[in-house]
N, C-alpha and C positions, 0 to 999 in steps of 0.2 A: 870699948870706949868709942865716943861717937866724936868726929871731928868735924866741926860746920865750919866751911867758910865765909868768912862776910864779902860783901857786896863787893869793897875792895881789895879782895887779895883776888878775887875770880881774873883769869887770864884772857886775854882779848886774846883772839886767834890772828895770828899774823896771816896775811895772803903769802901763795906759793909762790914762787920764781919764775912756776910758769903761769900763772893768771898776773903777775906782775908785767913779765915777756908780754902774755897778750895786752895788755892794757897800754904798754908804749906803743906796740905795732896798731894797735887801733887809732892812736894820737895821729900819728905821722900817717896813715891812710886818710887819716880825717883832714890833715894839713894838704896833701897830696892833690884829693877829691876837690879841696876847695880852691888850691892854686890851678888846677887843669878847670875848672869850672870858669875858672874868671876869663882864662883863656879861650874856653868856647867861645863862635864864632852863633850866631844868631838872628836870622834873619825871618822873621813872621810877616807872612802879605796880607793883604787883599785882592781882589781882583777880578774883575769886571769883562763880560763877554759882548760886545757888539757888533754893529755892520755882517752880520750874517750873510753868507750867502750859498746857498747849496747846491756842489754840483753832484753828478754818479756817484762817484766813489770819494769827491775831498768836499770840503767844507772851506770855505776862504771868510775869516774872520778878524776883528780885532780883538785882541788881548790887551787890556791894560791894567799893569801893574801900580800899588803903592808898598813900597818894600821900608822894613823898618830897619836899622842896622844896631845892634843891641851890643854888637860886639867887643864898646869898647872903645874901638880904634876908629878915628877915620879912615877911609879908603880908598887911595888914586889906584883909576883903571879897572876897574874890574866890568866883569862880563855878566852876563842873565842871559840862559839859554832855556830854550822849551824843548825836550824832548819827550818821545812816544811814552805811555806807560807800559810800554812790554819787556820784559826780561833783559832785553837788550839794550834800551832805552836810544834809540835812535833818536837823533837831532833831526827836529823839527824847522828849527829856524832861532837868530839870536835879536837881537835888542840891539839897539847902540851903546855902543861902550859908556860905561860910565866913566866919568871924569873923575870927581869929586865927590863922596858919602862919606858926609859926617856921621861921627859918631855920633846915637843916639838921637837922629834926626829919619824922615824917610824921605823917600823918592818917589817921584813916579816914572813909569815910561811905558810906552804903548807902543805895538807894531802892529803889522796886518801879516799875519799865515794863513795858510793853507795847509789843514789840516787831514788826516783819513779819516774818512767818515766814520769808521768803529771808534778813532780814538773820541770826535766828536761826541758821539753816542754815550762813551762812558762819562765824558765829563755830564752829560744833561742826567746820566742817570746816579749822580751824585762824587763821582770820580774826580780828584783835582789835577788840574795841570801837573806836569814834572817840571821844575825847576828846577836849577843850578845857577849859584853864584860861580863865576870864578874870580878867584883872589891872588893876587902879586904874591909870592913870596918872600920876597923881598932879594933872592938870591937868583933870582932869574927866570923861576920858575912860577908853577902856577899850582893853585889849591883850591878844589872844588869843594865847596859845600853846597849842601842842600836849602832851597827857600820852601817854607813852611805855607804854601797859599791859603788862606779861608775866600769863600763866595765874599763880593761886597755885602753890606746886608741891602735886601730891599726897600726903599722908601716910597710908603703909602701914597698913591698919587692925590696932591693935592685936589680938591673935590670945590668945584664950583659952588658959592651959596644961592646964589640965581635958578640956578640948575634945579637943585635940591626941590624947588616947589613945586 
């Protein structure tokens, strides 16, 4: 004797306990991921090299910054420091404090260092500055994040029409 099921008596497979387990623990990483996201801290530059001047071994320039603050939060006090790009990251020189970064506004600030000429070197051969924010913690302390610099871009020099003939 032949027994056919129809369409509906066919049994849906229930999921296991543990692809169920996984399926919550994916949620709450997923909630996790997104609460510490918001919390990041985010700061993307630009930034601009002039007044060159070169001596043996250092480089004396301006640096000036436009920093974005993404993070959220406004920011009383915080610092912008330039250090070397080597393993170590020695401090170059810092920026005036900042007072006041709104939230999701930017800044600028500019100083003049004196750089080593190899760090110079690597910036011109495409290398960016080392930057650091530092940030209040609100408890006394202090929290350093990293700023994100890109080149300014360049803009095409304006070209005489007189000239041109």
């Amino acid at each position: 004797m032949f027994l056919s099921i129809s369409p509906l008596q066919r049994r849906i497979p229930r999921p296991s306990r543990l692809s169920a387990a996984c399926g919550v623990l994916f949620v709450f990483a997923l909630l996790f991921s997104t609460s510490a996201s918001a919390q990041r801290r985010d700061f993307p530059a630009t930034y601009r090299i002039t007044q060159i001047s070169e001596q043996d071994n250092s480089v004396e320039l301006t640096l000036s910054l436009t920093v974005h603050n993404y993070s959220g939060a406004a920011i009383e006090d915080c610092g912008i420091v330039l250090k070397s790009s080597d393993p170590f990251g020695t401090l170059i020189g810092t920026f005036d404090l900042v007072k006041f970064f709104p939230s999701f506004k930017d800044i600028s600030v500019s100083n003049r260092f004196t750089v080593p000429r190899a760090e110079y070197e690597r910036w011109m051969q495409g290398a960016r500055p080392n930057l650091d924010i530092l940030l209040p913690d609100g408890e006394g302390g202090t929290v350093v994040d990293s700023i994100d610099p890109r080149p300014e871009p360049v803009r095409p020099e304006a070209t005489n029409p007189e000239s041109a003939n």
